[in-house]
C-alpha positions in Angstrom: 134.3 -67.0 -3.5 131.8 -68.2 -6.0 129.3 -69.5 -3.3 129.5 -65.9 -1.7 128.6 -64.3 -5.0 125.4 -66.9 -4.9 124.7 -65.8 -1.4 125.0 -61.8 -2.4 122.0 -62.6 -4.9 119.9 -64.5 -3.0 120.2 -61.9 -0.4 119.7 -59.3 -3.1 116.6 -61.6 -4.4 115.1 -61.5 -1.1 115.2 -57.6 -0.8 113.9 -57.1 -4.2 110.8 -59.3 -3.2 110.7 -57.9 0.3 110.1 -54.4 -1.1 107.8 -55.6 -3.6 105.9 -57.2 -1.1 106.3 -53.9 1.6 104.8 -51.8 -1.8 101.8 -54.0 -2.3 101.2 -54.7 1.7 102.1 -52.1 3.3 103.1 -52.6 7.0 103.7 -50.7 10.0 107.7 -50.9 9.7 110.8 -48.7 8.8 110.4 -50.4 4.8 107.0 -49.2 4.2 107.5 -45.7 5.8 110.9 -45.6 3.4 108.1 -46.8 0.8 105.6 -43.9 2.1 108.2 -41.5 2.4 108.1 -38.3 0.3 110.8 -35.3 -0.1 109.7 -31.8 -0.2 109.4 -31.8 -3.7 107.2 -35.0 -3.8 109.2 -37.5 -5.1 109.5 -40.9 -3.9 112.5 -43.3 -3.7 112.8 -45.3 -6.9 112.5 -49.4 -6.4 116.6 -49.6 -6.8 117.1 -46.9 -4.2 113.8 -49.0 -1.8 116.6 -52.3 -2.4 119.9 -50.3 -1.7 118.3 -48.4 1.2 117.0 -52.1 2.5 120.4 -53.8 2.2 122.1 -50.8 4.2 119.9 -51.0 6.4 120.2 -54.8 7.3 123.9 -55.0 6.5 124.3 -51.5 9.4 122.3 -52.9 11.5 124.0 -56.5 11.6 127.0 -54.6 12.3 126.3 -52.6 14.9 124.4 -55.1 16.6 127.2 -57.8 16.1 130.3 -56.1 17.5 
């Protein structure tokens, strides 16, 4: 159990640098348009909603693709 908790926070380090990285460099992928992405009002996603929206999005998509 203890070596899954290490491999939730690497994962988790890795998305926290990933978006930092998609913020600085943006790219032509569905992270920088999440990054680009505005509501009507204006707002942005905040960096914690960037890394939640990233894991969900990796996580979903391993699951759908793996069953």
């Amino acid at each position: 159990m203890l070596s899954m908790a290490g491999e939730l926070c690497d994962l988790q380090n890795y998305l926290i640098g990933l978006v930092q990285e998609r913020i600085d460099n943006p790219g032509e992928d569905m992270l920088s348009d999440l990054i680009a992405a505005r509501t009507d009002g204006g707002d942005k996603l905040s960096f914690g909603e960037l890394v939640a929206s990233a894991r969900a999005i990796l996580i979903n998509t391993h699951d759908s693709v793996s069953t």
